[in-house]
Structure formats: structure tokens, C-alpha cells
C-alpha positions as CSV (number, residue, x, y, z in Angstrom):
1,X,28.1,-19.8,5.3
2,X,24.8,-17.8,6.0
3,X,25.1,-16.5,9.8
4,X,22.2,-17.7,12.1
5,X,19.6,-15.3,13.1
6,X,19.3,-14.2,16.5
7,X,16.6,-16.3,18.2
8,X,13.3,-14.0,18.4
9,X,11.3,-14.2,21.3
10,X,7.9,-12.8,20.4
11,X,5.4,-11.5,23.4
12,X,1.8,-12.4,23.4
13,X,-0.6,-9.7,24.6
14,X,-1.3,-6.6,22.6
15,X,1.5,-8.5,20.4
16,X,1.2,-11.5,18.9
17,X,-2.8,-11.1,19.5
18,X,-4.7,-8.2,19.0
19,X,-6.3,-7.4,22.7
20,X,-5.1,-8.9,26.2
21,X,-5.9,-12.5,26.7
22,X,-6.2,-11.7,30.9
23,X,-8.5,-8.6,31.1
24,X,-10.4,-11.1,28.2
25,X,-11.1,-13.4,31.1
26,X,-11.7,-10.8,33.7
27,X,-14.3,-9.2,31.3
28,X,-15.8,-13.2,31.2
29,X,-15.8,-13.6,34.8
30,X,-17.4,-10.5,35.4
31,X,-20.3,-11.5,32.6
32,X,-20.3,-14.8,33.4
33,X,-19.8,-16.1,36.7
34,X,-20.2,-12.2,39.1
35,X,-20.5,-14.6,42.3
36,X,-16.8,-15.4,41.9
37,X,-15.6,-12.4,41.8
38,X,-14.3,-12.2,45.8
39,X,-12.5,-15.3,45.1
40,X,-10.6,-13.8,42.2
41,X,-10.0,-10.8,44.7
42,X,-8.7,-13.1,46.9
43,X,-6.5,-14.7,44.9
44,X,-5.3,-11.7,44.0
45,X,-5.1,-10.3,47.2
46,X,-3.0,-13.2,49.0
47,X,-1.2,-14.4,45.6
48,X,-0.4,-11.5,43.3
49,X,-0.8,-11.0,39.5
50,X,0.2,-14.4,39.3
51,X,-2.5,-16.4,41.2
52,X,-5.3,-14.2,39.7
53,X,-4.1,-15.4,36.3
54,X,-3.8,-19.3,37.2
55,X,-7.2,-18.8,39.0
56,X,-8.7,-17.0,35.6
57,X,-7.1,-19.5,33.4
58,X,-8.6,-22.5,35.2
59,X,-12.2,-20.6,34.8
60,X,-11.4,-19.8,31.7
61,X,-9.5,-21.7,29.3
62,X,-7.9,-19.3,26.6
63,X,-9.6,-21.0,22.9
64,X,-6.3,-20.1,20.4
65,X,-8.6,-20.4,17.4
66,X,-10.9,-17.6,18.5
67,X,-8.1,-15.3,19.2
68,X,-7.4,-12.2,16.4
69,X,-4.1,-12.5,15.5
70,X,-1.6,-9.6,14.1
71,X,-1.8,-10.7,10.5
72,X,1.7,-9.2,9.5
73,X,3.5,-10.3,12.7
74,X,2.2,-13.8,12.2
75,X,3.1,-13.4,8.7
76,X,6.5,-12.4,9.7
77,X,6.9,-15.3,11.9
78,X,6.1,-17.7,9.5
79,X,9.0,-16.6,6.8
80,X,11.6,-16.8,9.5
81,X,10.8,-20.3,10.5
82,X,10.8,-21.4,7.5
83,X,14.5,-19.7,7.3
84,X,15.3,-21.7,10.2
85,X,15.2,-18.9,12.9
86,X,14.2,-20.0,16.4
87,X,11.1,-18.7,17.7
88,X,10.0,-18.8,21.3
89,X,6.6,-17.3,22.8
90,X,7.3,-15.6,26.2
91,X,4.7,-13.6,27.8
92,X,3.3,-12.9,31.4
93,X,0.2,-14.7,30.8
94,X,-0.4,-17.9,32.4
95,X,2.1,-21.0,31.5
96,X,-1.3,-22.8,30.3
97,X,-2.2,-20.1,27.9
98,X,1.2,-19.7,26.3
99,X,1.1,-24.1,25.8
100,X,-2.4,-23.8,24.3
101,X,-1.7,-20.9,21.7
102,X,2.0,-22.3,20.7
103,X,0.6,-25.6,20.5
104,X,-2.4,-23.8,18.1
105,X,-0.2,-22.3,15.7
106,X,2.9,-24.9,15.3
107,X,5.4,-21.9,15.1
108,X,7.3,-22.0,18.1
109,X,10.1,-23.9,19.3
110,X,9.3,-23.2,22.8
111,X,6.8,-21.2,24.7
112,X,7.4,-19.8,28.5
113,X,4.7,-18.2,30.8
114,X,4.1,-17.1,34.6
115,X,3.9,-19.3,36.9
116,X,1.8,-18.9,40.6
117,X,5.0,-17.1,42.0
118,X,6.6,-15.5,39.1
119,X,5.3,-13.1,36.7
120,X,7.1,-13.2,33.9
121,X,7.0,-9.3,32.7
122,X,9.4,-6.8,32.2
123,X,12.8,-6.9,34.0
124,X,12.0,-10.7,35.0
125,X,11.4,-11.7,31.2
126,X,14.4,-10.0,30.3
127,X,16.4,-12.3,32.7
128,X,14.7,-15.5,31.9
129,X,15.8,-14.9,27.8
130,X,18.9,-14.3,28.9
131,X,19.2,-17.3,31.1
132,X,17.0,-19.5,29.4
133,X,17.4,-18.8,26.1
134,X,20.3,-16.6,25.2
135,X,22.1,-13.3,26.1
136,X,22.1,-12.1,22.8
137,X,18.5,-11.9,20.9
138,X,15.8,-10.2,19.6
139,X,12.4,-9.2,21.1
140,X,9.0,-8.5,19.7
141,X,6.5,-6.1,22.1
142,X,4.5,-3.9,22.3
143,X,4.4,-1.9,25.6
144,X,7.0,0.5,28.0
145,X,7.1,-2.5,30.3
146,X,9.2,-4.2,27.1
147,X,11.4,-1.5,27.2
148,X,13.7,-3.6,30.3
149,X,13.7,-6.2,27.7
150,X,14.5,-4.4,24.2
151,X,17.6,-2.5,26.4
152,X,19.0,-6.1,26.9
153,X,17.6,-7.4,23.1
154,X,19.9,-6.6,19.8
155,X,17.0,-6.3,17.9
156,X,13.9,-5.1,18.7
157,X,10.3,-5.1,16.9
158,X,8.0,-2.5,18.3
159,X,3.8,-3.4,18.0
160,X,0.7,-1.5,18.6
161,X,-0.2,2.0,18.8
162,X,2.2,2.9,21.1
163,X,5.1,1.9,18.8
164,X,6.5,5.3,17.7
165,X,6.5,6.4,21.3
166,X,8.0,2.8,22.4
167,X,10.8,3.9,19.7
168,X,11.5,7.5,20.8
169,X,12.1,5.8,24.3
170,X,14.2,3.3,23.0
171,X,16.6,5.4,22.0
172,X,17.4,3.5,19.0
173,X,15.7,2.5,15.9
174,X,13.7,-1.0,15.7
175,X,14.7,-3.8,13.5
176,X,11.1,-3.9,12.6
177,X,7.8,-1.0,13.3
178,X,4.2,-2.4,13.5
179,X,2.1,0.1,14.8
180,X,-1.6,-0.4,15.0
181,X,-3.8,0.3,12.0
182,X,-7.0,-0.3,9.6
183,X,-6.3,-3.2,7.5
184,X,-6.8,-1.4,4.3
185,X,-4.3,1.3,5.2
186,X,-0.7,0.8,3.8
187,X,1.8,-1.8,4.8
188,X,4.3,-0.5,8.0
189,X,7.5,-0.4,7.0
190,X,10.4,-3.3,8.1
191,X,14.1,-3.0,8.1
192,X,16.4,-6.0,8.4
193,X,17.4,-7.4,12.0
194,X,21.3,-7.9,12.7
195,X,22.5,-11.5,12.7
196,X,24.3,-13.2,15.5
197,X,28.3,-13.3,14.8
């Protein structure tokens, strides 16, 4: 009998999109509505990271359709589901972004995001897979505040252009290399994940 895959949980920012869905909206605010800036402050100020994304997200509904996407990743995704692999989209931005872009692209089997009082980045992500989802996994990134989550992952695929350097700190080599590039340049290269026993 064919062994099951480990259950991928795929990041969003810098990841599954090309860009960051949060500076996005601080970039619109700032364009778009200047006279609310102290109250982003503010939020930020008496809330953390996590208020000032709830407050930007309200503002500023994330549109999934007008999001780039990375074309091979999404590519990727789409084989594996259709091998029967769970796939689960957790990332730090806001819980109502993560709905909106899982419910866009009908690949995911769940998707988790911060809340107003928890961030959901780096060491924290890596113990809500574990709890939430499953000790043993695989990750897809894209930045060194992944790495807390690729130590704890069995498999790990490495986006963007910091992905060689991501590797070298990872002190092992990724299931799966997709370092940034011009679309007409040649295809990155992809080795097989491990399988859960």
C-alpha cells in the first residue's frame, strides 16, 4: 500500500504569493487613507503585530484574485492534492486573509492565521503544526524566521531569493528549492519529500 505523504503546510507571504500581503496594505493606507495612520500606530502601539494586521485587514480587504502567485509552487500544490496529500495554509497574516485566499484557490484543507493576541510566525507556528496539525510534517517558506519551523518539519521546501542561504542555515538539504527568478530562466530543480511511516 502506497505510504501517505506527510501533510504540507505551505506559508503565505514571500511564499505562496509573490510580495507581502501586510506591507501591501501599509503601502495602501499610506496612499490611500494618510489621516489614519496614528490609529494604525496605535494599534500597533497598544496591540502588537497582531492588532495592526486585524486593523489593516478590516481597511483593507486582501482581493485573492489580484494576488501574483508562485506559478511552480501553486503548480506543485495542485499535483499533490490530487495525490491525496493534505494541504494546510498557515501564515502570520491575518485569520481573515488566510480564509479569503484558501477559499480563492480550493486547495487547502484548512487554513490558520494570527489572531489579535497571537502572531502566528516562527517558533509559534512551529507549535501550532505540531499541535494542531501533526508532529511530523513538511513545511514550505521562504524566510530565516521559517527556520524554527523547518528544524521541527521532515521536509522542508525553501522559496524566494534567500533560499540557498535559507539551505546553508538549515543544515540539511530541502525536499524541494525554489529560489526566485525570471520566468523565462530554467526550471529550479525538485527532489522527492520522505513519506510518513
Amino acid at each position: 500500500m502506497k505510504a501517505e505523504l506527510l501533510p504540507l503546510c505551505v506559508d503565505l507571504d514571500d511564499t505562496l504569493v509573490l510580495g507581502d500581503t501586510v506591507f501591501a496594505a501599509v503601502r495602501q493606507l499610506i496612499r490611500e487613507k494618510p489621516q489614519l495612520l496614528p490609529a494604525f500606530f496605535l494599534k500597533f502601539i497598544t496591540g502588537g503585530r497582531p492588532a495592526a494586521k486585524i486593523f489593516l485587514a478590516k481597511l483593507f480587504p486582501v482581493d485573492p484574485a489580484a494576488l501574483r502567485y508562485r506559478e511552480e509552487l501553486l503548480s506543485y500544490l495542485c499535483a499533490e492534492k490530487q495525490q491525496g496529500r493534505k494541504l494546510y495554509l498557515v501564515s502570520a497574516a491575518t485569520q481573515d486573509t488566510v480564509d479569503r485566499i484558501a477559499a480563492h484557490l480550493k486547495l487547502f484543507d484548512a487554513a490558520y492565521g494570527s489572531s489579535a493576541t497571537h502572531n502566528l510566525k516562527g517558533s509559534n507556528k512551529a507549535a501550532f503544526i505540531a499541535e494542531k496539525i501533526s508532529p511530523r510534517f513538511a513545511y514550505a517558506g521562504d524566510s530565516f524566521a521559517d527556520l524554527a519551523i523547518w528544524k521541527k518539519a521532515e521536509a522542508a521546501i525553501l522559496c524566494g531569493g534567500k533560499a540557498r542561504i535559507l539551505q546553508a542555515c538549515l543544515g540539511r538539504e530541502a525536499a524541494m528549492v525554489l529560489p526566485h527568478r525570471h520566468p523565462s530562466s530554467g526550471a529550479s530543480a525538485a527532489r522527492t519529500e520522505p513519506r510518513a511511516r
